[in-house]
C-alpha positions as CSV (number, residue, x, y, z in Angstrom):
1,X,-15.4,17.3,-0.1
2,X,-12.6,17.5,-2.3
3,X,-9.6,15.3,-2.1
4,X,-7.0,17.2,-0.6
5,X,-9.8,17.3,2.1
6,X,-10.8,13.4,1.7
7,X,-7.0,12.8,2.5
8,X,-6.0,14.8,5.8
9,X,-9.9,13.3,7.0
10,X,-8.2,10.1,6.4
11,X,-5.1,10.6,8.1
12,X,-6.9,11.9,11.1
13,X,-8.8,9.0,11.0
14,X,-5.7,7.0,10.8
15,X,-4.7,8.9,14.4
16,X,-7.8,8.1,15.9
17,X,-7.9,5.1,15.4
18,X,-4.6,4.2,16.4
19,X,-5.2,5.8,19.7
20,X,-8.4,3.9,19.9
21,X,-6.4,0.7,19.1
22,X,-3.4,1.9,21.0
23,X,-1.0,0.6,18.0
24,X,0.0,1.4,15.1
25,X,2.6,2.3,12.4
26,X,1.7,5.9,11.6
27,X,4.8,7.0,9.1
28,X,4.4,3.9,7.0
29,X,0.3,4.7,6.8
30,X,1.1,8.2,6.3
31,X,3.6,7.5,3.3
32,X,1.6,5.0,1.6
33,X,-2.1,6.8,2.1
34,X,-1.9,8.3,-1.6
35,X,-1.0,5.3,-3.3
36,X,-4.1,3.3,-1.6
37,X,-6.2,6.2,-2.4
38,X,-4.9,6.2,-6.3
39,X,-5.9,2.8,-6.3
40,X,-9.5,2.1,-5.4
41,X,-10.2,5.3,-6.7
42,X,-9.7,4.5,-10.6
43,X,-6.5,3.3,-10.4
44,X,-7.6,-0.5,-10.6
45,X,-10.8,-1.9,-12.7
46,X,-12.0,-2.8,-8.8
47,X,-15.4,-1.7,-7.7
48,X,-18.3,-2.8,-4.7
49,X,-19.9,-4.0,-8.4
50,X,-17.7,-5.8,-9.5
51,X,-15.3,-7.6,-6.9
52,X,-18.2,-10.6,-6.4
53,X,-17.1,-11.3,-9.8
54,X,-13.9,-13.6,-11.1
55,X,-13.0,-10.5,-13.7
56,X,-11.7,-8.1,-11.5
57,X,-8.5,-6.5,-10.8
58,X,-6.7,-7.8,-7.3
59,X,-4.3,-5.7,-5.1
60,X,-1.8,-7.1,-2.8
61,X,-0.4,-5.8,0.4
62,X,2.8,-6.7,0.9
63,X,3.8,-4.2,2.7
64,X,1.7,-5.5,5.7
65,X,2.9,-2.5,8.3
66,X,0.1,-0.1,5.8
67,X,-2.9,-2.4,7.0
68,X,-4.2,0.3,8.7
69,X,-4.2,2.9,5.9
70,X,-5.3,0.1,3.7
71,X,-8.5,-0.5,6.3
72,X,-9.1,3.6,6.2
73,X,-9.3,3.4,2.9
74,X,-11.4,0.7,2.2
75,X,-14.2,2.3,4.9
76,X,-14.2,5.4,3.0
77,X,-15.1,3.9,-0.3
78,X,-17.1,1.7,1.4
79,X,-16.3,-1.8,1.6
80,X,-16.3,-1.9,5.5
81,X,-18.2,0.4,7.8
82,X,-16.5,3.3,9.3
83,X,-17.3,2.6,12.5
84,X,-15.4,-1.0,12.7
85,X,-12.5,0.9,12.4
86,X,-13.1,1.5,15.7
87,X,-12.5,-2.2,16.6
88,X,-9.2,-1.9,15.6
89,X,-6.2,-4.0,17.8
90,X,-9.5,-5.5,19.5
91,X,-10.4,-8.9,20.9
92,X,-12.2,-11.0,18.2
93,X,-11.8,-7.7,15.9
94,X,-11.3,-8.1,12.3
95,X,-9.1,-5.2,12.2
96,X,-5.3,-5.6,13.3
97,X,-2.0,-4.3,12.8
98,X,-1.3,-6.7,9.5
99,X,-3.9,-7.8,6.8
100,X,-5.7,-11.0,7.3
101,X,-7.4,-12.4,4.5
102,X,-9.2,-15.3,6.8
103,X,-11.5,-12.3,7.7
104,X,-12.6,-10.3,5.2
105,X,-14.0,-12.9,2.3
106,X,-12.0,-12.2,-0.2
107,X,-12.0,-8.0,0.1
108,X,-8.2,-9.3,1.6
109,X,-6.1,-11.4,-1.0
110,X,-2.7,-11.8,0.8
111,X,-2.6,-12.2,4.6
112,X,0.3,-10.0,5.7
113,X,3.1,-9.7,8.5
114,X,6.4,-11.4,6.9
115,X,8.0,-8.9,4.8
116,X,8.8,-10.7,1.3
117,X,6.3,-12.8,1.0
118,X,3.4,-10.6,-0.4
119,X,4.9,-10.1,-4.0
120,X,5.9,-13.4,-4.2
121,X,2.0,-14.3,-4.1
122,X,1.4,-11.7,-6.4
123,X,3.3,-12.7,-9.2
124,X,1.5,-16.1,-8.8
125,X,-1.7,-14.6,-8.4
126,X,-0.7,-12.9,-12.2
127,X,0.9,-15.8,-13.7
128,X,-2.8,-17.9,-12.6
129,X,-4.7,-15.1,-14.6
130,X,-2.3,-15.4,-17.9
131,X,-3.2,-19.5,-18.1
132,X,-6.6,-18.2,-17.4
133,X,-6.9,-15.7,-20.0
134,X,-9.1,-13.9,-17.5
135,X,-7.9,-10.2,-18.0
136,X,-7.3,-9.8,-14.3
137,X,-4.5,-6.9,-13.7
138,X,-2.7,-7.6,-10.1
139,X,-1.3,-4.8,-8.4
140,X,1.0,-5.2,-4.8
141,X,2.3,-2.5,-2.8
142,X,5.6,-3.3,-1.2
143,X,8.0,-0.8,1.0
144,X,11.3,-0.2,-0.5
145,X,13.1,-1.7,2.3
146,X,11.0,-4.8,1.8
147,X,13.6,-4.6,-1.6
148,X,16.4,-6.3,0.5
149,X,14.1,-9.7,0.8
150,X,16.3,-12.3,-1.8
151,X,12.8,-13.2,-2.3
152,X,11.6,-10.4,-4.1
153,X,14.7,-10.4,-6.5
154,X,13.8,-13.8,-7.1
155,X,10.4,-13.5,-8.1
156,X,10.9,-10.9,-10.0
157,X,13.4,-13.1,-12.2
158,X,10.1,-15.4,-12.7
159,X,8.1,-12.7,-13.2
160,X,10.2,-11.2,-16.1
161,X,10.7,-14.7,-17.3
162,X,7.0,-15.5,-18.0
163,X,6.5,-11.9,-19.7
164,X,3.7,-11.1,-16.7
165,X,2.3,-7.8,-18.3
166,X,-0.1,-8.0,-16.1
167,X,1.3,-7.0,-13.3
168,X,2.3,-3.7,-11.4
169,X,4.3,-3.3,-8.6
170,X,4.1,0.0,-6.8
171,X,7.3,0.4,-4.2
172,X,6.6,3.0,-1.5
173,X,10.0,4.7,-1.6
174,X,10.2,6.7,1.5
175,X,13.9,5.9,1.6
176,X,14.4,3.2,4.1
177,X,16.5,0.6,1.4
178,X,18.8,3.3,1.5
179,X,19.6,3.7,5.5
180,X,20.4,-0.5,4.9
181,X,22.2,-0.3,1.9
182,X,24.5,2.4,0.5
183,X,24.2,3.5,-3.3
184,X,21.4,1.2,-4.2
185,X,20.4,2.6,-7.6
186,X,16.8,0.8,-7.3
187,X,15.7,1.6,-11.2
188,X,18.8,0.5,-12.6
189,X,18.6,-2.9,-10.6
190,X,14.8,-3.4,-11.6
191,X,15.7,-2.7,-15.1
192,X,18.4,-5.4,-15.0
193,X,15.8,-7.5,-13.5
194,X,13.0,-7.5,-16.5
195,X,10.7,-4.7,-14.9
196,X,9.5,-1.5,-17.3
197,X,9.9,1.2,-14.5
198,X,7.8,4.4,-14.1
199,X,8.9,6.8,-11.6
200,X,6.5,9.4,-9.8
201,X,5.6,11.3,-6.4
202,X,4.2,9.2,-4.5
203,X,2.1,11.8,-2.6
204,X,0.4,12.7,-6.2
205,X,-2.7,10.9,-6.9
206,X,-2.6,12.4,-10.6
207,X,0.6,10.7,-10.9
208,X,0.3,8.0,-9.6
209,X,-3.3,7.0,-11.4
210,X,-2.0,7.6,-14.4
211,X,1.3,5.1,-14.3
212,X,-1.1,2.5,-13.0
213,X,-2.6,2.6,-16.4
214,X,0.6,2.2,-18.2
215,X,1.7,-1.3,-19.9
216,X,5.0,-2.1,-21.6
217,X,4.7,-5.2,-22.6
218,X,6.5,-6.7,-19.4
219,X,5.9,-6.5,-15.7
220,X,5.7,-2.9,-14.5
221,X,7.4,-1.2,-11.6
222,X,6.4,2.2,-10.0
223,X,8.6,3.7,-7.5
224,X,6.5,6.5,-5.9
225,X,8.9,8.9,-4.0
226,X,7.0,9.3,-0.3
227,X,8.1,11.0,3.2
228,X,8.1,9.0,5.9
229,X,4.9,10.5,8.4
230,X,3.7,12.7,5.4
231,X,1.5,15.3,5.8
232,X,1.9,15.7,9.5
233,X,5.0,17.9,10.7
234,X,5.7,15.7,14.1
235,X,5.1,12.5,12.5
236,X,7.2,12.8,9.8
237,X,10.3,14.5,11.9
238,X,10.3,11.9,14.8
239,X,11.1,8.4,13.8
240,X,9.4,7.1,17.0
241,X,6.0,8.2,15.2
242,X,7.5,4.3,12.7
243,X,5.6,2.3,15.9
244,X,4.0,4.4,17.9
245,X,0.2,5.4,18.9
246,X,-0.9,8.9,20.1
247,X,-1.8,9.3,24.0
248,X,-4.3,11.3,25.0
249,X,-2.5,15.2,25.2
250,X,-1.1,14.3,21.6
251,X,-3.9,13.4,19.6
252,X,-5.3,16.8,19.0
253,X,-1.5,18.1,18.1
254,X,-1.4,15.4,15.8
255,X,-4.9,16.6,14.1
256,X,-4.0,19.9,14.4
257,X,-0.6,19.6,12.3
258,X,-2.7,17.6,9.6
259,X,-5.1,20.7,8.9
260,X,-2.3,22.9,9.3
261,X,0.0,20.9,6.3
């Protein structure tokens, strides 16, 4: 199966699940399914090998509201089985609508749910590995509406501060900062901040492998341009889609519209 193919199997998955679950947050799982796919497919030094071992990369969710796309993800490359998915939003399930690192033995760093406080832990996580000397690379995914947290702007001072080349911050830009805040000229203020910025489509694995590979000598930003409900016409016109699950009549629509994109 190639990956076009790999990804609308995903996002049907995605559907079914959340209609299984009866929750979910489709558009942000939808905008942020390429950039989870970029990663544990090459984009980070992360394997089922490897990640019993201290010398690994880490990744971060941050933006907790992904968890599901994250959880897709992670089946398909087989750190959980597929069929658990299926637990999802279930009594005594380890599978829920935020990340939760008590259950998953360290396949989770970063529990999520409060907005802001992801990266945050991050930055530590990459400032531990610099005293260590370990090698470790930390990625974190955060939403770009997550950018009005003052504690990401903070961090980020600390972050720039201690020369933290060894991190990456990927910033799914599927242009919510921007309905909160007019004119926000997000590379220019992460410049301003410390952060070597790389810029890419967010919906192109290519691109967005290769500027996980890039290093500048300080800590790295990526904002990966996404659409909202991507690569499903319903989901990405109707904002409703942001916290929503699909009922019985619309599931095959939904599945439909993904083949069809």
């Amino acid at each position: 199966m190639d990956e076009t193919a790999v990804l609308k199997s995903l996002r049907k998955g995605i559907l079914n699940t959340a209609h299984i679950g009866r929750d979910g947050n489709i558009q942000s799982c939808f905008s942020s399914l390429e950039i989870l796919w970029a990663l544990y497919n090459g984009g980070m030094n992360y394997t089922p090998e490897n990640r019993g071992t201290p010398f690994h990369d880490r990744f971060v969710l941050s933006k907790g509201q992904s968890n599901l796309a994250l959880m897709a993800v992670l089946a398909e490359c087989g750190y959980i089985g597929r069929e658990e998915l299926n637990s999802f939003c279930k009594i005594n399930s380890r599978i829920s609508m935020q990340a939760d690192r008590t259950k998953f033995d360290g396949l989770i760093e970063c529990s999520a749910g409060s907005l802001g406080h992801g990266f945050p832990i991050a930055v530590g996580m990459a400032f531990a590995a610099k005293i260590r000397g370990s090698g470790e690379h930390i990625f974190t995914l955060v939403g770009d509406g997550e950018m009005n947290e003052g504690t990401m702007w903070e961090t980020m001072l600390f972050a720039a501060s201690e020369d933290l080349d060894n991190l990456t911050m990927i910033i799914d830009d599927n242009g919510s900062i921007n309905k909160m805040l007019k004119g926000f000229d997000l590379t220019k203020k992460l410049e301003a901040f410390g952060f070597v910025v790389e810029k890419v489509s967010g919906h192109n694995v290519d691109e967005i492998k290769n500027a996980l590979q890039k290093r500048g000598g300080k800590p790295t930003a990526i904002i990966a341009k996404t659409v909202r409900g991507y690569g499903c016409k319903t989901v990405m016109e109707d904002n409703s889609w942001f916290h929503r699950y699909p009922q019985d009549d619309e599931l095959a629509v939904l599945c439909r519209e993904v083949d069809e994109f």
